[in-house]
C-alpha positions, 0 to 999 in steps of 0.5 A, spaced: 950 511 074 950 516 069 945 521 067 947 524 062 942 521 056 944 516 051 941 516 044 938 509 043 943 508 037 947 508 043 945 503 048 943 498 044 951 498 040 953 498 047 948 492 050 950 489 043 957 490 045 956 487 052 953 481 050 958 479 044 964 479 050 960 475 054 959 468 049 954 463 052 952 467 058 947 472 057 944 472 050 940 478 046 934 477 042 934 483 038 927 482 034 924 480 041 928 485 045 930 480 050 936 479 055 937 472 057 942 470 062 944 463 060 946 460 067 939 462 071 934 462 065 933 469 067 929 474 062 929 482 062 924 485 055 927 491 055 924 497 053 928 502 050 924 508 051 925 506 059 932 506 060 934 512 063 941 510 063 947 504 062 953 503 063 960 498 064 961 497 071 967 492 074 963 487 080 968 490 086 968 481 088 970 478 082 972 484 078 968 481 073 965 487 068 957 487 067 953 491 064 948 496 068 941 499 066 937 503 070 931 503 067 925 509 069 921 505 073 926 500 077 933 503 080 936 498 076 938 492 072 944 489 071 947 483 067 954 480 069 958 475 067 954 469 069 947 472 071 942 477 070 941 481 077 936 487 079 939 491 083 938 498 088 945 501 086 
């Protein structure tokens, strides 16, 4: 993942892009700054000021797109396709 800093504007433009390519799988709550994977249920508040990078990864099984954020304090969040998924990578 990328350490070059994003500017906020930025990540939530690329968050929002994400999500709107993904109808009906993972949904953004703008107001309540929380990702909802639809499938599983799963919820991430996210904090903007902890997000330390993000960026468009391809899943190498599926060759799905997915949207990874590593956030200050874990080594990383991602949402694919079809869920929302911490990982270490």
């Amino acid at each position: 993942m990328s350490d070059a800093p994003f500017d906020r504007a930025a990540q939530r433009a690329l968050l929002e892009r994400s999500v709107r390519v993904r109808p009906g799988s993972v949904l953004w709550d703008a107001p309540g700054s929380t990702l909802l994977d639809v499938f599983s249920g799963k919820s991430l508040a996210l904090d903007f000021a902890r997000v330390a990078a993000m960026e468009q990864r391809t899943d190498a099984a599926n060759r799905q797109p997915y949207l990874a954020i590593q956030l200050d304090s874990n080594p990383s969040s991602s949402t694919t396709q079809t869920n929302l998924r911490n990982t270490n990578t």
